[in-house]
Backbone of each chain as nested JSON, in Angstrom:
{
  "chains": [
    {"id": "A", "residues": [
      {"number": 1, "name": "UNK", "atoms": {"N": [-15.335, 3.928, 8.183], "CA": [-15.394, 3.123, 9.41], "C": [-16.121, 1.8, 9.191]}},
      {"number": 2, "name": "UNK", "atoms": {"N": [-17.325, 1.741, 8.045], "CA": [-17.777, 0.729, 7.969], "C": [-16.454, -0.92, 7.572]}},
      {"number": 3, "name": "UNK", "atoms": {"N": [-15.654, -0.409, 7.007], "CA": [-14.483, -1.133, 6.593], "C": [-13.873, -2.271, 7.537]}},
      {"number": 4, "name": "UNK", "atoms": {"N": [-13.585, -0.985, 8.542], "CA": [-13.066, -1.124, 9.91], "C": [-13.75, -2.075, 10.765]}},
      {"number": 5, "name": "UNK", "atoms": {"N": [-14.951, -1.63, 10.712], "CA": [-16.599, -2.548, 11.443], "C": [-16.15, -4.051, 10.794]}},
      {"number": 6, "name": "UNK", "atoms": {"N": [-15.92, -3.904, 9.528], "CA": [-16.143, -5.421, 9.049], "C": [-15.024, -6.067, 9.039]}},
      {"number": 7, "name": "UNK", "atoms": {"N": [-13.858, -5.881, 9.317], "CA": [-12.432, -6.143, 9.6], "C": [-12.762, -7.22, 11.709]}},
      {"number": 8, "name": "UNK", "atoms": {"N": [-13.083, -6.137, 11.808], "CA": [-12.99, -6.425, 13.385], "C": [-13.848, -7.49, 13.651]}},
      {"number": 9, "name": "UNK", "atoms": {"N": [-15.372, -7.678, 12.712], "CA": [-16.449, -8.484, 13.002], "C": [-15.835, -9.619, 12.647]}},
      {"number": 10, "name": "UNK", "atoms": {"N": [-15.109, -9.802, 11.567], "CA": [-14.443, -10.976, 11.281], "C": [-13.688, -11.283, 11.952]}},
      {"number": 11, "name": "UNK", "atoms": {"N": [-12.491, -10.929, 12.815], "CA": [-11.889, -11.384, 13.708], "C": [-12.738, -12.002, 15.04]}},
      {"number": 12, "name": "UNK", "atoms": {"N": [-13.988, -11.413, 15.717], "CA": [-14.596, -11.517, 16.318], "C": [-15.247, -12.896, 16.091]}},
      {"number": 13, "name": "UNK", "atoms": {"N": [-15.562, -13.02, 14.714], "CA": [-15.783, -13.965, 14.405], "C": [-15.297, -15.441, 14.432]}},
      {"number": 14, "name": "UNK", "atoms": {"N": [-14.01, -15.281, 14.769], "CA": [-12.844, -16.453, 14.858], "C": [-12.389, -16.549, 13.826]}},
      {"number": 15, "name": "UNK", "atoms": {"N": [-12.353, -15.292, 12.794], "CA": [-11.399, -15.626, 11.396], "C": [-9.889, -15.832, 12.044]}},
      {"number": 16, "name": "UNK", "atoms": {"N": [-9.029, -16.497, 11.57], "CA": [-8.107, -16.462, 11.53], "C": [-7.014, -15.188, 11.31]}},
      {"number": 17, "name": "UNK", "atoms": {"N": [-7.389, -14.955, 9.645], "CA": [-6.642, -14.05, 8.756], "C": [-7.872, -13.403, 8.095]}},
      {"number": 18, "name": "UNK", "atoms": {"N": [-7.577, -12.152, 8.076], "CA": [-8.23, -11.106, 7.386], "C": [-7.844, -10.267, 6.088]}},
      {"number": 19, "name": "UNK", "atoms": {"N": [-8.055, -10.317, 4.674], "CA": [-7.776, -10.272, 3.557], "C": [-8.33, -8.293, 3.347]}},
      {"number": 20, "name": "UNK", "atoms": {"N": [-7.524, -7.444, 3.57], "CA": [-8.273, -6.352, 2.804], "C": [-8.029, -6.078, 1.509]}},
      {"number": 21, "name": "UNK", "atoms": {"N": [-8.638, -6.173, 0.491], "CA": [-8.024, -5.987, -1.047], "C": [-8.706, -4.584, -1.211]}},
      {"number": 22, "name": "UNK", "atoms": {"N": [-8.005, -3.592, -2.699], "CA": [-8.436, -2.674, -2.944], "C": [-8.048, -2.185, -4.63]}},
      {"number": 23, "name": "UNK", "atoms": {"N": [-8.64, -1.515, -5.023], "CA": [-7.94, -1.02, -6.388], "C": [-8.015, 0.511, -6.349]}},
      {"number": 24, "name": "UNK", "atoms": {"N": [-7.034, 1.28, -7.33], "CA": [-7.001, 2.361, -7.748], "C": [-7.33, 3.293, -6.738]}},
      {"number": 25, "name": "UNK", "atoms": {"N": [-8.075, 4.463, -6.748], "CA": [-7.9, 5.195, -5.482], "C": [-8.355, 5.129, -4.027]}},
      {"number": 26, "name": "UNK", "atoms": {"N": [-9.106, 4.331, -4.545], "CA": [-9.672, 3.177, -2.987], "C": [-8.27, 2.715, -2.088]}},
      {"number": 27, "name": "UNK", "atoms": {"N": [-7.138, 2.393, -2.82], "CA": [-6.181, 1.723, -2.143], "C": [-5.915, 2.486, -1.018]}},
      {"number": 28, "name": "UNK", "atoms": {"N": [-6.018, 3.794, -0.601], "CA": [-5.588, 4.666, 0.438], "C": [-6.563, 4.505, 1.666]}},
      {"number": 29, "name": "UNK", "atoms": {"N": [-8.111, 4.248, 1.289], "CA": [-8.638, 3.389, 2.23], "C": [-8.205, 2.433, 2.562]}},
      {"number": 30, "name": "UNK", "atoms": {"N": [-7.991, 1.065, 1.972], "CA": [-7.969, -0.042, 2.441], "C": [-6.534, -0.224, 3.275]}},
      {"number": 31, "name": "UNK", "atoms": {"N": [-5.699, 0.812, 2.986], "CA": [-4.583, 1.279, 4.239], "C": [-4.585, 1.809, 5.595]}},
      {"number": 32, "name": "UNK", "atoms": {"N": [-6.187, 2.68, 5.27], "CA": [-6.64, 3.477, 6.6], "C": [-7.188, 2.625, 7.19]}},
      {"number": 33, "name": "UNK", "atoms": {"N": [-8.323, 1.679, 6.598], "CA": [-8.667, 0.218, 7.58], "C": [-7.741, -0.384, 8.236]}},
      {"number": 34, "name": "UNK", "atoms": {"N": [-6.653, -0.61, 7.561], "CA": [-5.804, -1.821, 8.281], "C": [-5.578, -1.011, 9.535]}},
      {"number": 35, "name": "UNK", "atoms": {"N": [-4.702, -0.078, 9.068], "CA": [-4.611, 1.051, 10.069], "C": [-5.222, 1.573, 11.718]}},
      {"number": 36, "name": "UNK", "atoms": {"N": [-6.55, 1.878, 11.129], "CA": [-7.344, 2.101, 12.049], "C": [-7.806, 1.133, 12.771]}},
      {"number": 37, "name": "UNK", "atoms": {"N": [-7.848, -0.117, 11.903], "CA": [-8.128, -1.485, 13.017], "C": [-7.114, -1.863, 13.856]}},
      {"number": 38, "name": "UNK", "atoms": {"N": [-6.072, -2.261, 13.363], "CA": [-4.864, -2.248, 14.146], "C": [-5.012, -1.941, 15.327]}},
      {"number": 39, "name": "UNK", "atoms": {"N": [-4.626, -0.335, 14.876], "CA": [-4.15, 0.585, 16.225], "C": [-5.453, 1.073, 17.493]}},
      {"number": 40, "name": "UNK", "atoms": {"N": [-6.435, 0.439, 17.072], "CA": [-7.576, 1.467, 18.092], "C": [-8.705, 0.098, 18.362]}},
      {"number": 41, "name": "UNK", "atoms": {"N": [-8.509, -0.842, 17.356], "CA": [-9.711, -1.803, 17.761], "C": [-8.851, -3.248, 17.99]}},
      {"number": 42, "name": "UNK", "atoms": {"N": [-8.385, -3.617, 17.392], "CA": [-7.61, -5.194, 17.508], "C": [-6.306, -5.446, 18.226]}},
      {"number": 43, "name": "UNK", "atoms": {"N": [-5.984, -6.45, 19.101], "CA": [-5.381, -6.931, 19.954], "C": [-5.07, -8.156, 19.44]}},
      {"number": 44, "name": "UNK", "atoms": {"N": [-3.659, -8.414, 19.809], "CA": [-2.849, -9.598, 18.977], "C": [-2.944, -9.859, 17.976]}},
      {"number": 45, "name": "UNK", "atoms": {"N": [-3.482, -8.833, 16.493], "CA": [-3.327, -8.784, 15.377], "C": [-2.222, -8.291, 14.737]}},
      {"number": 46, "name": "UNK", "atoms": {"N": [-1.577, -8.734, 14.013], "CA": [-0.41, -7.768, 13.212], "C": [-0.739, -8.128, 11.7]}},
      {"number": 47, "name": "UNK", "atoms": {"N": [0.116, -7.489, 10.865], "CA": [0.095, -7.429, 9.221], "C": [1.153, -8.438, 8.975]}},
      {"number": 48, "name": "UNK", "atoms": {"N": [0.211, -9.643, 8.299], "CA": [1.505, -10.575, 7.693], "C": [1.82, -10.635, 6.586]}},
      {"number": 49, "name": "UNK", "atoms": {"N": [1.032, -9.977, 5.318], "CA": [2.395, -9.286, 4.897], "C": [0.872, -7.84, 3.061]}},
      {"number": 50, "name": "UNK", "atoms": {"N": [1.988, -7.213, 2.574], "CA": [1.039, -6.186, 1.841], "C": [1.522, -6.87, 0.686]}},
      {"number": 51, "name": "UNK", "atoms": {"N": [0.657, -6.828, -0.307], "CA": [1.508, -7.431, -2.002], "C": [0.06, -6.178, -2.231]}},
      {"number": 52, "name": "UNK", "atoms": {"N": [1.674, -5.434, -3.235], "CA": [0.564, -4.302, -4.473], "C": [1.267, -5.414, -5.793]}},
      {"number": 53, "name": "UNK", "atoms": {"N": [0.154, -4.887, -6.581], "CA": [0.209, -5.567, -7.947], "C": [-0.597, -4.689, -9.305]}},
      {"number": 54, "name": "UNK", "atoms": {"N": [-0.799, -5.382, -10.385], "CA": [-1.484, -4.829, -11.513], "C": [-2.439, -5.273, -11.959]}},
      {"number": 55, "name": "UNK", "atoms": {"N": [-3.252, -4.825, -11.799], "CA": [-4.567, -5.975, -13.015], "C": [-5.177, -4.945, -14.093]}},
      {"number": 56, "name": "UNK", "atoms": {"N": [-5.221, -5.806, -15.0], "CA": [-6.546, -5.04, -16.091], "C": [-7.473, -5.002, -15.95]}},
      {"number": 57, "name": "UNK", "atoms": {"N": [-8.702, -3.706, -16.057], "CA": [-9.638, -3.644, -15.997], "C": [-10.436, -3.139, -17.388]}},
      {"number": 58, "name": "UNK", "atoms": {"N": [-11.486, -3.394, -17.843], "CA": [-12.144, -3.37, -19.129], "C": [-12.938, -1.93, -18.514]}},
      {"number": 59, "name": "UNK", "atoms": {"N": [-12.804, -1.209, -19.526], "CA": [-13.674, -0.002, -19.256], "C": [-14.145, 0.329, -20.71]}},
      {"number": 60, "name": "UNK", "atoms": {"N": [-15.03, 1.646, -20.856], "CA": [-15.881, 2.077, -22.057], "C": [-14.814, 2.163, -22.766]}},
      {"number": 61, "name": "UNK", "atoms": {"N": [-13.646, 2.771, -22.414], "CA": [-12.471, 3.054, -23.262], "C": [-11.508, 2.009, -23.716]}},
      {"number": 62, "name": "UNK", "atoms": {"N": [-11.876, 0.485, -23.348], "CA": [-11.217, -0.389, -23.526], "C": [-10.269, -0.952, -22.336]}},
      {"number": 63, "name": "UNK", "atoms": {"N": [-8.812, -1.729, -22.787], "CA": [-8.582, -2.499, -21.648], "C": [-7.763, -1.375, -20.662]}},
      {"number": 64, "name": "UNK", "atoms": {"N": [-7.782, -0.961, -19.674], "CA": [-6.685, -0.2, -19.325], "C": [-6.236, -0.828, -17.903]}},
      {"number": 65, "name": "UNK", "atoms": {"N": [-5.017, -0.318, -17.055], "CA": [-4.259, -1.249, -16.178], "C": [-4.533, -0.161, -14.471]}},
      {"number": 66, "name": "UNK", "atoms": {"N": [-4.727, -1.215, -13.796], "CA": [-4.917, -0.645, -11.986], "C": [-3.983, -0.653, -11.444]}},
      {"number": 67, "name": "UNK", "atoms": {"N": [-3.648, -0.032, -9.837], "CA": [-2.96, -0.731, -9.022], "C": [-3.986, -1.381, -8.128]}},
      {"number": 68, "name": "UNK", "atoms": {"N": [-3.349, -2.406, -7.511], "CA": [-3.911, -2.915, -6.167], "C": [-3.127, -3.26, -5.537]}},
      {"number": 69, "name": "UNK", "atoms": {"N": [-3.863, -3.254, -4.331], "CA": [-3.215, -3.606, -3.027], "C": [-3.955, -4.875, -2.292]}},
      {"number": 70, "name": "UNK", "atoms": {"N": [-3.287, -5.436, -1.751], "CA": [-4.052, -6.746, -0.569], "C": [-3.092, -6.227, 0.708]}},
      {"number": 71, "name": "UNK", "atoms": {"N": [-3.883, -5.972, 1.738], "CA": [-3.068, -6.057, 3.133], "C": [-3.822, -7.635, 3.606]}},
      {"number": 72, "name": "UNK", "atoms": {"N": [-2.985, -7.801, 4.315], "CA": [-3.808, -9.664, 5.084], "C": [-3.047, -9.195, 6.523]}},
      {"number": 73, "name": "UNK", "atoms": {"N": [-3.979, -9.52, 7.369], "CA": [-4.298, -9.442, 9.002], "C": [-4.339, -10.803, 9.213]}},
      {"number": 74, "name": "UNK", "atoms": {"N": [-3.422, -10.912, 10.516], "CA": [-3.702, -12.604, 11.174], "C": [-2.937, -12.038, 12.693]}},
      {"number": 75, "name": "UNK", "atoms": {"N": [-3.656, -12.79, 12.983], "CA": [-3.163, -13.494, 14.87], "C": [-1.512, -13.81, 14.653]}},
      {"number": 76, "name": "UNK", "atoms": {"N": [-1.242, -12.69, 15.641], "CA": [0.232, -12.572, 16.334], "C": [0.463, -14.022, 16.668]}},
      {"number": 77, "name": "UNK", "atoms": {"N": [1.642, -15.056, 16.358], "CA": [2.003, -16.279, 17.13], "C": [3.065, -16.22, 17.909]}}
    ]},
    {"id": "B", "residues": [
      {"number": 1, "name": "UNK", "atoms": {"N": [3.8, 10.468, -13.806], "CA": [4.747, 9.729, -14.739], "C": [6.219, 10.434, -13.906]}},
      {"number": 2, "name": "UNK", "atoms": {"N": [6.417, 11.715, -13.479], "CA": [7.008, 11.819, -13.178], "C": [7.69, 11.553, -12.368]}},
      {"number": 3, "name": "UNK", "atoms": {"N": [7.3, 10.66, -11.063], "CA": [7.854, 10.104, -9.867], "C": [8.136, 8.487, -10.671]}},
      {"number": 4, "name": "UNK", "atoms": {"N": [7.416, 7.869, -11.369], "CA": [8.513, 7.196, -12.331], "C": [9.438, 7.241, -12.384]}},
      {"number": 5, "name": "UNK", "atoms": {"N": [9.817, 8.469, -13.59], "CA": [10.861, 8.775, -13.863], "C": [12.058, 9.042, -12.821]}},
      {"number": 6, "name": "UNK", "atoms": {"N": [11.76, 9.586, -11.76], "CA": [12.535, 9.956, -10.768], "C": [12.857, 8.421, -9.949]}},
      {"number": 7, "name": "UNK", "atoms": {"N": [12.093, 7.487, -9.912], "CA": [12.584, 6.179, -9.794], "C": [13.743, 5.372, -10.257]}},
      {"number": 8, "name": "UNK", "atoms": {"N": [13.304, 5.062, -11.872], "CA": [14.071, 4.868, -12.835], "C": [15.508, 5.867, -12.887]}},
      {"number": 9, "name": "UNK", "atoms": {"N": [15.591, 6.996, -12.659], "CA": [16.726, 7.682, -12.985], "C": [17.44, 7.253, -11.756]}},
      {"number": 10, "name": "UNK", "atoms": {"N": [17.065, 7.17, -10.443], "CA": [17.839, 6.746, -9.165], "C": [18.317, 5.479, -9.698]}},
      {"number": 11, "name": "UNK", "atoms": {"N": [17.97, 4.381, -10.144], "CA": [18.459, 3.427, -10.6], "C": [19.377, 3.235, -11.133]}},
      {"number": 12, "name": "UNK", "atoms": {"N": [19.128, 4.233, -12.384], "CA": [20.134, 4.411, -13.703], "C": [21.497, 4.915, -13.246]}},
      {"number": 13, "name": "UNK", "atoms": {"N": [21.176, 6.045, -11.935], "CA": [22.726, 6.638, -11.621], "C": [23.234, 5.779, -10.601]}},
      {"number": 14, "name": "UNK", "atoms": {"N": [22.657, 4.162, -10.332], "CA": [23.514, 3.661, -9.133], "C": [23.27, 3.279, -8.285]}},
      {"number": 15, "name": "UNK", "atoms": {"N": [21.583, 3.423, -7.549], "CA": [21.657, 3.779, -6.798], "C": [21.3, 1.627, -6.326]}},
      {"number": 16, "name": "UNK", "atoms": {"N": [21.249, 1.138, -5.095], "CA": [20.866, -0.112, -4.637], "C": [19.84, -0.303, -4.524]}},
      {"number": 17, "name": "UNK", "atoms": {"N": [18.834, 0.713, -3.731], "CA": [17.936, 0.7, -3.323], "C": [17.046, 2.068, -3.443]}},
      {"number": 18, "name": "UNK", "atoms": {"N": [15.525, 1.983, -3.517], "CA": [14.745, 3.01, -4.21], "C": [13.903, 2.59, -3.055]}},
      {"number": 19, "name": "UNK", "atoms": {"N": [13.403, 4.274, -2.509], "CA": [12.003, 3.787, -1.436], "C": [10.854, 5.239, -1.888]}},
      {"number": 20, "name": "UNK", "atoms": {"N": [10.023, 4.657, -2.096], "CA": [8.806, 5.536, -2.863], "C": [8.175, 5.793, -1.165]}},
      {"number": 21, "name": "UNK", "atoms": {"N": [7.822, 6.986, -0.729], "CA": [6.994, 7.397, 0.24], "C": [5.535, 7.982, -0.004]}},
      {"number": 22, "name": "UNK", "atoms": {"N": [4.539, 7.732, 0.677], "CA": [3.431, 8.651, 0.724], "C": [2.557, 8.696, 1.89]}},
      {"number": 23, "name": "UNK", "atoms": {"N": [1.82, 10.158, 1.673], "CA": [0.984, 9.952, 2.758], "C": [-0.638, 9.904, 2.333]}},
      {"number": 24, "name": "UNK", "atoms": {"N": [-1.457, 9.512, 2.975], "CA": [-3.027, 10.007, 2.939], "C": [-3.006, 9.375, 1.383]}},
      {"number": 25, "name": "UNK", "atoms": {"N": [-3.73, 10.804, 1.028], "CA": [-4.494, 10.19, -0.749], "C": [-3.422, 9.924, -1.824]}},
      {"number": 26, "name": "UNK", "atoms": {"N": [-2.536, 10.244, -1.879], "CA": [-0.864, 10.171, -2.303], "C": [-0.563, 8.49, -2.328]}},
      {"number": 27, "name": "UNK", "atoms": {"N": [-1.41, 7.592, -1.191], "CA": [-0.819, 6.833, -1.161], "C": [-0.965, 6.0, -2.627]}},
      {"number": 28, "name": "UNK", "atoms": {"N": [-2.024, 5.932, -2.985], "CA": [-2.171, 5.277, -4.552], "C": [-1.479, 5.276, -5.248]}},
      {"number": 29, "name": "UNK", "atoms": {"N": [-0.892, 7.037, -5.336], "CA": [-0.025, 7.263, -6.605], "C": [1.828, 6.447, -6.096]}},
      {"number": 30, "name": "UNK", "atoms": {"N": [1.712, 6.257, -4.863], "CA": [2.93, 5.586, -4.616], "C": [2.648, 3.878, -5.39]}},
      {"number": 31, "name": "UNK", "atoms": {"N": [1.817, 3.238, -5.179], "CA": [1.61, 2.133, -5.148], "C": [1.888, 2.449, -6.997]}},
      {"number": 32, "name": "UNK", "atoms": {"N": [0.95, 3.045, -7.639], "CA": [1.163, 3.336, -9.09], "C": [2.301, 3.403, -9.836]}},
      {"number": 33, "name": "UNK", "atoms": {"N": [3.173, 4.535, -8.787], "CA": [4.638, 4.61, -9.471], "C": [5.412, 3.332, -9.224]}},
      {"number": 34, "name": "UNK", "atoms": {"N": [4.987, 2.301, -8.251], "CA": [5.742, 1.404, -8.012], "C": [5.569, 0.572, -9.583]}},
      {"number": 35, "name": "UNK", "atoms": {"N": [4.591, 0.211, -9.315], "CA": [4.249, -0.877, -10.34], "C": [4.398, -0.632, -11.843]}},
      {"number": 36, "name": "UNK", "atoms": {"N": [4.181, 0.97, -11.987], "CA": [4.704, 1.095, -13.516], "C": [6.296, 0.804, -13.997]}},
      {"number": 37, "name": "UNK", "atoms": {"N": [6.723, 1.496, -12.861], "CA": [8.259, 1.618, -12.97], "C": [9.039, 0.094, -12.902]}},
      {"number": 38, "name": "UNK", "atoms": {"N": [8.149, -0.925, -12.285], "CA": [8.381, -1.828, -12.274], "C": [7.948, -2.958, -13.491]}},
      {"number": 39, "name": "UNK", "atoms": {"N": [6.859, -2.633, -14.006], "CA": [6.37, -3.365, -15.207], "C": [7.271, -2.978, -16.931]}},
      {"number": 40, "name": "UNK", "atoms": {"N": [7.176, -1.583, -16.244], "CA": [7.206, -1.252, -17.917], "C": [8.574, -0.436, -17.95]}},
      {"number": 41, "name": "UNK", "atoms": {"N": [9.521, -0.196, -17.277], "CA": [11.034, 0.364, -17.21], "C": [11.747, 0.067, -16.365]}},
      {"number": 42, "name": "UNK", "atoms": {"N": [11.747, -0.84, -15.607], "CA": [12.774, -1.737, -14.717], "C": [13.542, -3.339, -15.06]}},
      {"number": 43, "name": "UNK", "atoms": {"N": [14.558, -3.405, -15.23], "CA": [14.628, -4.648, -15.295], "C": [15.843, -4.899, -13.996]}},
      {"number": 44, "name": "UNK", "atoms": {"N": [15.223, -6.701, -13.809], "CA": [16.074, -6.697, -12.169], "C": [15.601, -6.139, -11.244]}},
      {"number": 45, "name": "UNK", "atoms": {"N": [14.464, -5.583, -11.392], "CA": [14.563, -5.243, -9.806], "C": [12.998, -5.585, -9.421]}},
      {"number": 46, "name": "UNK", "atoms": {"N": [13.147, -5.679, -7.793], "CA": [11.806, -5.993, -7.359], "C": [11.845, -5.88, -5.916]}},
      {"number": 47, "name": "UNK", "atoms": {"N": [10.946, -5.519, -5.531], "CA": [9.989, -4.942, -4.449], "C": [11.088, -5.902, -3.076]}},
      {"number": 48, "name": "UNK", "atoms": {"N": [11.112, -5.187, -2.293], "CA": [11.858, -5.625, -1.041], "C": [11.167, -5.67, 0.194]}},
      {"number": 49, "name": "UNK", "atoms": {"N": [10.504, -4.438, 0.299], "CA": [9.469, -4.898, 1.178], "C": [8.223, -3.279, 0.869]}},
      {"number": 50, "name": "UNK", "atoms": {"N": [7.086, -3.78, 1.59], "CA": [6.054, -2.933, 1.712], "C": [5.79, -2.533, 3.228]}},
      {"number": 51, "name": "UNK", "atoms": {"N": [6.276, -1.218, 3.437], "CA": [5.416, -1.004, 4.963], "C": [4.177, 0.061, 5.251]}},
      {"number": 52, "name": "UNK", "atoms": {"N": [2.971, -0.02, 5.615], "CA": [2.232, 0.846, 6.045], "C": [2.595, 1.258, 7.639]}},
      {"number": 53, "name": "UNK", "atoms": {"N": [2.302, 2.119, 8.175], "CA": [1.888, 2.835, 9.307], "C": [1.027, 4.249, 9.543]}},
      {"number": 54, "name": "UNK", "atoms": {"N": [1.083, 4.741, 10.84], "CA": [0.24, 6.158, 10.996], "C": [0.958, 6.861, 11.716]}},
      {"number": 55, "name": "UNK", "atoms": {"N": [1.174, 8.171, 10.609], "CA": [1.593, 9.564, 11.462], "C": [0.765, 10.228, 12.027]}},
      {"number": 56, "name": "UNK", "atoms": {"N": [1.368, 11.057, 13.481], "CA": [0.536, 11.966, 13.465], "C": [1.063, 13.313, 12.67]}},
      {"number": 57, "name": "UNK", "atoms": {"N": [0.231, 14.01, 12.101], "CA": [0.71, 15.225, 10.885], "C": [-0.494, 16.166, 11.907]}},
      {"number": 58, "name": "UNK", "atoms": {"N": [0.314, 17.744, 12.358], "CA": [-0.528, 18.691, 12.561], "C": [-0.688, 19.979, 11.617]}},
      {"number": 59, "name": "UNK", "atoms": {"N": [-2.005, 20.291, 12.126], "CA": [-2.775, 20.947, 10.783], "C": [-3.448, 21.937, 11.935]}},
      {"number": 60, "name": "UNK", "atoms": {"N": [-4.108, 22.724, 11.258], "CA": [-4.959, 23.991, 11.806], "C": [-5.908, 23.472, 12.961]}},
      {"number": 61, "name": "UNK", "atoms": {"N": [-6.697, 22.391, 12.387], "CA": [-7.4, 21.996, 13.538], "C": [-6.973, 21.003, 15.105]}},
      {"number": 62, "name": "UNK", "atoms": {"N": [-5.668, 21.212, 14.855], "CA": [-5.133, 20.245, 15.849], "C": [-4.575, 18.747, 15.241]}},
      {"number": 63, "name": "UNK", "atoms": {"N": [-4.094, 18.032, 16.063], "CA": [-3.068, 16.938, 15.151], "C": [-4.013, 15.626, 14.959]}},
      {"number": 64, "name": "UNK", "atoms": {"N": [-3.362, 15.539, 13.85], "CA": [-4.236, 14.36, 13.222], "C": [-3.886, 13.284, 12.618]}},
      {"number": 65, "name": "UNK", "atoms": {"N": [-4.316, 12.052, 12.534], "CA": [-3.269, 10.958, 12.052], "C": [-3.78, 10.301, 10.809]}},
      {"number": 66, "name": "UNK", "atoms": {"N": [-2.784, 10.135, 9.806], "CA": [-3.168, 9.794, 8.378], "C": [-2.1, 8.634, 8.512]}},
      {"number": 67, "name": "UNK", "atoms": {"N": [-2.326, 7.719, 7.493], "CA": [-1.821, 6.403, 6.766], "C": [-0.769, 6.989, 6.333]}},
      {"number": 68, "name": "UNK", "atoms": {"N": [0.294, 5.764, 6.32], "CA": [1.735, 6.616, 5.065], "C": [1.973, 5.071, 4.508]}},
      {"number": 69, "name": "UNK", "atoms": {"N": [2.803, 4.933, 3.752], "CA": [3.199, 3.881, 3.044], "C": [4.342, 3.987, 2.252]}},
      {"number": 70, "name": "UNK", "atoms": {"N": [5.676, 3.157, 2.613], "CA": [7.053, 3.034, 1.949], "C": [6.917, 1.628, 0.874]}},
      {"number": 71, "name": "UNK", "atoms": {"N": [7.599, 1.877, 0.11], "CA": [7.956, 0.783, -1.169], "C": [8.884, 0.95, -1.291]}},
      {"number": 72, "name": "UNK", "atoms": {"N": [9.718, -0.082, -0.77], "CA": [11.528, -0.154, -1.45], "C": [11.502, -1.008, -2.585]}},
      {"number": 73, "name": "UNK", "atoms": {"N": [12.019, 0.052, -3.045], "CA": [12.418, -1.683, -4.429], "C": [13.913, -1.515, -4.517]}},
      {"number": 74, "name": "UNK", "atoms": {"N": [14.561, -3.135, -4.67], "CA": [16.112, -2.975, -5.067], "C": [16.123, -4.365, -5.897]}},
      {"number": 75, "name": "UNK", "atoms": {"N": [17.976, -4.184, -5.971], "CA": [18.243, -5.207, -7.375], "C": [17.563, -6.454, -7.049]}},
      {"number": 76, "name": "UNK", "atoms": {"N": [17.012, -7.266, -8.094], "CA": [17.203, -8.954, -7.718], "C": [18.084, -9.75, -7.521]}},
      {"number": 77, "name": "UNK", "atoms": {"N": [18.803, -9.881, -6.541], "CA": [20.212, -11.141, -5.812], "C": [20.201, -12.289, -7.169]}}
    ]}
  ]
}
């Protein structure tokens, strides 16, 4: 919920657009944020648009590859 | 690797269009199979669209609503 908290504060804030990024198994959160903000806290927000992608990440074991996700939130026009 | 594969083979026999589903913690491994299948055994094809939403799914304790997430991928025009 804290996610959610900070999604909404930013809109509150007069953000415009709201950026949730995430990697690897986190990504199923940063779906439940959009989610849960959406549908139960935000008004005239919609999803303009999701890009998953790949990045490398350096670990003890060397280079190995993620998924991620970006959802972006903005004001319905 | 296996929902990969089951990607890639829909492809191979024909098919236009491929839509990867998941729900809840699942959703990662959707985003995963997308991007492998797309990096490293696809050629031509790419992502058509991304949609999140929330089901409600009932369970023992009464109904409850989790995240889901579709990935179509089809040919490149």
């Amino acid at each position: 919920m804290n996610y959610v908290l900070a999604v909404v504060t930013q809109f509150s804030n007069g953000a415009d657009e709201v950026a949730i990024k995430a990697r690897g198994k986190a990504i199923c959160r940063a779906v439940d944020t959009a989610e849960i903000a959406l549908n139960r806290f935000l008004q005239g927000i919609m999803k303009k648009e999701i890009i998953t992608s790949t990045e490398e990440v350096e670990t003890d074991a060397g280079k190995t590859n993620v998924s991620s996700i970006e959802i972006v939130l903005m004001h319905r026009v």
